[in-house]
Every structure is written in structure tokens, then in C-alpha cells.
C-alpha positions in Angstrom: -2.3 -0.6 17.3 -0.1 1.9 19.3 2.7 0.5 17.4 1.3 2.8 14.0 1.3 6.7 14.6 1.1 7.1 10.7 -0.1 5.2 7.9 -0.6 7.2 4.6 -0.7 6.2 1.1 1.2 7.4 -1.9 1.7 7.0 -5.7 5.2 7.1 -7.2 3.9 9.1 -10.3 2.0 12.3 -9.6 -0.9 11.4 -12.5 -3.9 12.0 -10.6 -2.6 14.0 -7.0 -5.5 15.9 -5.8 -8.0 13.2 -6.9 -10.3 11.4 -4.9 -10.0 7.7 -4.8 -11.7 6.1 -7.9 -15.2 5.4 -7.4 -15.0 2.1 -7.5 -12.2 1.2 -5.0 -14.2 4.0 -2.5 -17.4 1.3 -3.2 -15.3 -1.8 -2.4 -13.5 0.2 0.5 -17.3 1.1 1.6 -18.9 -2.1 0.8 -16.1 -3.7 3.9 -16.6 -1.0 5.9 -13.4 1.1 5.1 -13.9 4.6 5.0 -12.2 6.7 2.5 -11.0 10.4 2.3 -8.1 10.7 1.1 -6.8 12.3 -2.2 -4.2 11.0 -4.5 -0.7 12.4 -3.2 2.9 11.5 -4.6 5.6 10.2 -2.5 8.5 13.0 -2.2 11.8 11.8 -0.6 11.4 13.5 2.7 8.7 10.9 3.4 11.8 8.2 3.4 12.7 10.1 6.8 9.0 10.3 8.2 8.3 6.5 8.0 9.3 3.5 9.2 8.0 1.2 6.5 7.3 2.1 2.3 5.2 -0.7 0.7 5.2 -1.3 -3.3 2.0 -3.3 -4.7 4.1 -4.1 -7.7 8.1 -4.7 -8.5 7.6 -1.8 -11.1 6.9 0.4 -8.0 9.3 -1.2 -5.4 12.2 -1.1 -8.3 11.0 2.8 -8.5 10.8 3.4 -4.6 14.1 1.8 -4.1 16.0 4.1 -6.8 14.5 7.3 -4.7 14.8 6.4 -1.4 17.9 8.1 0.2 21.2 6.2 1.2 21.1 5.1 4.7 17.1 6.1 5.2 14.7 5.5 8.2 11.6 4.0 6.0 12.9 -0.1 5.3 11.1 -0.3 1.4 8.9 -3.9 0.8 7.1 -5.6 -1.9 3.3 -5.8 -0.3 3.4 -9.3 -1.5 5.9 -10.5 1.0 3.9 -10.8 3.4 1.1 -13.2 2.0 1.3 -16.6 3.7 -1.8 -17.7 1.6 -0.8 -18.9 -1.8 -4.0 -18.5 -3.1 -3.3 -14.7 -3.3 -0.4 -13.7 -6.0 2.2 -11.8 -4.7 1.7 -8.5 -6.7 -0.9 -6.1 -6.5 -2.2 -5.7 -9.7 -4.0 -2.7 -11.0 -7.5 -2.9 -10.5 -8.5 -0.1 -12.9 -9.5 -2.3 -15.7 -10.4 -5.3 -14.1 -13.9 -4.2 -13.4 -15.9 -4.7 -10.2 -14.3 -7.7 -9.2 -10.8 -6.2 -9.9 -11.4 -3.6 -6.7 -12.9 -7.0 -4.9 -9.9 -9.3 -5.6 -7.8 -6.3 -4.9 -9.5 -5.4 -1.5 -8.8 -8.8 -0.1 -5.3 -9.3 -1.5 -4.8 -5.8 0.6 -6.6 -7.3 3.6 -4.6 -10.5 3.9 -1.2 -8.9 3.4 -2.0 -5.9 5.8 -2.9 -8.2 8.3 0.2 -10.0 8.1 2.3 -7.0 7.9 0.6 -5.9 11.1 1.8 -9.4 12.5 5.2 -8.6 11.3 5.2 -4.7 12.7 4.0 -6.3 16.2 5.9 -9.5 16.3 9.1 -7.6 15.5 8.4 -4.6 17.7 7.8 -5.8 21.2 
């Protein structure tokens, strides 16, 4: 893991900066032994510069992060989905909110399985 000396998340609209995490996705995140403490933050286009990698859940929010990021900018800008090798998951993240408990579950392993192939990706294309 020496390969990631930053991973943060972000919103691309600033509705609920300063929140905590909704109580739900903190119980899911819990539940699997994820620990959460974060607060809700929006991405500003200095963070273009400061990362290597910006991930969209949704084309909505990759379309968005695309149109801010900064000509000729460090971070490389992905749709989450492209890295699912299981076909079982769909390739967009979907908003959990009002999907109920098993919303935040589907969405917690959708997350899992395409953070651990990005993690292949960073690692295989990094050595």
C-alpha cells in the first residue's frame, strides 16, 4: 500500500459539507469493519493538482469532474465502474439514500469490488 499517500473523498456539490457520513452508510461501513470519520467536503480544483486519480460513482459526476478539472492536470478522472471485472455488479454507483438498508449493503460491496480492482490497476501499473 506504499503506492497511496492520500485517499480522500469528495462531493461535487457542496449540499451537505460539514456533515457526517449518513447514519446508515457509517452502519454498513461499521458492520465490514470500515471505520468512518470523515465529514462531507466538496472537491475544489486545486485537488486536480494534489491527486493522482479522481473517481466518479456516476456519469452525472464524471461528466461534472471532467468539465472542472484543469487543462493538462496531474489527477487522471474515472468512472468507478471501470474497474468492475464482475458483471454481476452494474457499472454505476447508485445513490444509496433511498434504497434503504440494503441500498448502503449493495453499495458497500459494489465499492469493495471496484476498489479492489483499482488497487490492482494503481499497483500493476505502478511498479
Amino acid at each position: 500500500m506504499d503506492h497511496f499517500e492520500k485517499i480522500d473523498s469528495f462531493g461535487t456539490g457542496a449540499y451537505h459539507a460539514g456533515d457526517p457520513p449518513d447514519s446508515r452508510s457509517a452502519r454498513e461501513c461499521r458492520k465490514n469493519g470500515v471505520a468512518v470519520d470523515h465529514r462531507a467536503q466538496k472537491i475544489r480544483r486545486e485537488h486536480f493538482s494534489e491527486f493522482d486519480y479522481i473517481i466518479a460513482m456516476d456519469e452525472e459526476n464524471l461528466e461534472d469532474l471532467e468539465d472542472m478539472a484543469p487543462k493538462n492536470c496531474r489527477a487522471k478522472v474515472h468512472l468507478f465502474g471501470e474497474f468492475r471485472t464482475d458483471k454481476a455488479y452494474k457499472k454505476i454507483i447508485s445513490d444509496p439514500y433511498y434504497g434503504g438498508p440494503k441500498g448502503f449493503e449493495t453499495n458497500f460491496k459494489q465499492i469493495t469490488h471496484f476498489s479492489q480492482n483499482f488497487i490492482d490497476h494503481i499497483v500493476k501499473n505502478h511498479e
